[in-house]
N, C-alpha and C positions, 0 to 999 in steps of 0.2 A: 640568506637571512630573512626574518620576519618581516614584510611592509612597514614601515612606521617604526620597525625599533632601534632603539640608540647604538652607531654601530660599536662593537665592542673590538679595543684595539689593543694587542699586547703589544707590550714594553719589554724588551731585556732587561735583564737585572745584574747585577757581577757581585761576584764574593771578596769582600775588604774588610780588615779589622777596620771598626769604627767604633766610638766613645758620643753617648749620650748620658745626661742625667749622674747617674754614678756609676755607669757599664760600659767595660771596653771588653770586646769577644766579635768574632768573625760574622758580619751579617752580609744579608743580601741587599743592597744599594742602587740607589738610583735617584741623580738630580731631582730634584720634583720640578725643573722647569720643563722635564719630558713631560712630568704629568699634565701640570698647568697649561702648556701648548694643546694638548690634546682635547682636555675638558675645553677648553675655552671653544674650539671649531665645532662641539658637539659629540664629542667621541666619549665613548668610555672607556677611562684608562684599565688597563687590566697587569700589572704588574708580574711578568714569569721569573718564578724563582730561578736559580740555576738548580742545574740535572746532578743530580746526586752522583759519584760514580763515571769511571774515565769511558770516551765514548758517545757524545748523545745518539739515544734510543731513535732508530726509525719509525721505531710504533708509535710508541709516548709523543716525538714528536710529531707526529699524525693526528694524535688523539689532541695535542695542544691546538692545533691547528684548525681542525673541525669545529668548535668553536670559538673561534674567532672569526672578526670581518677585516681584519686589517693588522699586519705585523708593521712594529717599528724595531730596527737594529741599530741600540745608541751606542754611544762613543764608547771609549775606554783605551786599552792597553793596547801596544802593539800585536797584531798576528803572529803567529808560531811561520818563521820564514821557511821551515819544514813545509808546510802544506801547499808551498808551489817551489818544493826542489832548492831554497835556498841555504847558503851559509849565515848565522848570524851576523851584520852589521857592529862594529863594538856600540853604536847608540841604539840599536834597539833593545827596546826597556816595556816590563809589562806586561809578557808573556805569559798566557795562560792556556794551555793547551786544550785541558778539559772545556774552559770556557768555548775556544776556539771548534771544538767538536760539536759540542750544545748547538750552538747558535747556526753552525752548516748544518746540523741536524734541521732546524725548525725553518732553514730558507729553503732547504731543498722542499720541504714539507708544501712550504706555501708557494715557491713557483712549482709544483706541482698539482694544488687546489685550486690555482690562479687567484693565490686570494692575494691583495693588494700589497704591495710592499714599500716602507720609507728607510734607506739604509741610510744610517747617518757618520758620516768621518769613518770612523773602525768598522763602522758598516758596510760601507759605497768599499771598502778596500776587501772587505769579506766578501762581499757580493762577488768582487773580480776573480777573485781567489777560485771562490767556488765554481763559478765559469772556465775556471785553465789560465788566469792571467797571473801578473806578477804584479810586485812591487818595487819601486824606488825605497829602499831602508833609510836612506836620510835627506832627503828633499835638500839643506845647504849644498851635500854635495854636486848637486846637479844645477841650480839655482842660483850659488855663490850668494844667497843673503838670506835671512832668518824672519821675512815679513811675515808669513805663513804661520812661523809662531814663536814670537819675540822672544820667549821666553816660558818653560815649561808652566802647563797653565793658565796662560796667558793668550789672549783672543789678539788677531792683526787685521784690523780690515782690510779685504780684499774686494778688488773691483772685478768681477767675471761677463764676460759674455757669454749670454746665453742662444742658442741656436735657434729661428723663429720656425716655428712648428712646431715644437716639442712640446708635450707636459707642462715641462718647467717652465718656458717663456709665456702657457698659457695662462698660466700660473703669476708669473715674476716679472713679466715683461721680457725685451733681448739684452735689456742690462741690469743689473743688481751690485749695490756694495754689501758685501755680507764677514762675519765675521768667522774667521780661518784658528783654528788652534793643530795641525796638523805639521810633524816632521817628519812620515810619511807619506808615498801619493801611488797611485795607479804607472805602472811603467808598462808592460805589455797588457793588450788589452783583452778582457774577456770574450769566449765564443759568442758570438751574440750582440753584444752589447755597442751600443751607440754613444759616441762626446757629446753632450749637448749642454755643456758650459769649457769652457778654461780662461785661467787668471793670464794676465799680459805676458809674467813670463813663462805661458805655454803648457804648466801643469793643467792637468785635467780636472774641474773641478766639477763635475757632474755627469754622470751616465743616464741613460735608459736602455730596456729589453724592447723591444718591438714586436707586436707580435702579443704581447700581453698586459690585461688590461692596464695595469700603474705596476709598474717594477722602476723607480726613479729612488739613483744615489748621489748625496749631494756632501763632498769632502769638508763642506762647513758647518756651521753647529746653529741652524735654525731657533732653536730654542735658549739659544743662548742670549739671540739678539731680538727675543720676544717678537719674530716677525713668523705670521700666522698662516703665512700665501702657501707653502708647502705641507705643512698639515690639514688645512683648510682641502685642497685639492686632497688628499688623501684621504680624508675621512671623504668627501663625498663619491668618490670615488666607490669607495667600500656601500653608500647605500644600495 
């Protein structure tokens, strides 16, 4: 990127009927607390549509990638339990496949550019995915209680340790209370990839790649609990 310019940071977006004003028809979505996180550290948000068409494009998402200084991978639906070999869970909920391709489209893109990456909750578990890992499909069953997330949409604060050297603790400190909306979690782990958080009982609540420069996934929803330390580290990151 240019010295001195504001680094410019894409945002995922997901396809949802949604109702404004007097219109309800399929649009492209996205919290504005993704946005607001971002602006606020100095980043420029940059909103990616989703990818027309089943499939995301390698090129396309090449050419998405090349300009940008920074991808973020926010929240949403459950993963297609297809792209690491599983059977559906009867609670996973949210599947969107094409989504699911998009978005492995544009991570492989940018751990290939080495451009900086924030995977968030559906993110950090995409991330895994994309590496060869699995998932836990219903976090109660392994956990026996639903603090993670009380209730569908609904945030459970979670107290995690975080690993001292890492990213995130340079970041967050070695302890953090953050808040968790997740009934999925990381069960085998990605090639590569490094724990540098989990909650008391034992799920994993943040990764890192080693080896390249900010690749850091964090199972809870930053921006949900308007706390700045992990985007803050990412956008400077990207200068």
């Amino acid at each position: 990127m240019v010295p001195g310019k504001t680094p410019l940071v894409g945002l995922t977006t997901y396809r949802q009927e949604a109702a404004w004003a007097s219109w309800q028809r399929p649009a492209a979505v996205l919290p504005t607390s993704y946005v607001d996180s971002v602006a606020a550290v100095g980043g420029r948000p940059l909103l990616l549509p989703p990818s027309e068409g089943p499939g995301g494009s390698e090129s396309s998402a090449a050419d998405v990638i090349s300009v940008l200084s920074a991808l973020v991978l926010v929240g949403g639906g459950d993963v297609d339990p297809a792209c690491y070999g599983a059977a559906p869970h009867p609670a996973t909920a949210g599947v969107n496949r094409a989504r699911d391709d998009d978005e492995l489209a544009l991570l492989a893109a940018a751990l290939r550019a080495g451009l900086p990456v924030l995977a968030i909750c559906r993110g950090l578990q995409l991330l895994n995915v994309h590496l060869g890992g699995t998932l836990i499909q219903h976090v109660p069953d392994v956990v026996t209680h639903t603090g993670h997330q009380p209730a569908v949409g609904a945030f459970g604060p979670t107290d995690v340790s975080i690993e001292p050297g890492s990213i995130l603790s340079k970041a967050m400190g070695d302890m953090a209370t953050v808040g968790c909306s997740h009934h999925q979690a990381i069960d085998a782990l990605g090639d590569g990839l490094v724990v540098t958080a989990h909650a008391p009982d034992g799920l994993i609540e943040a990764v890192e790649l080693p080896g390249a420069p900010f690749v850091v996934g964090v199972q809870w929803h930053p921006e949900q609990d308007d706390d700045l330390r992990v985007f803050d580290a990412l956008v400077r990151a990207a200068l």
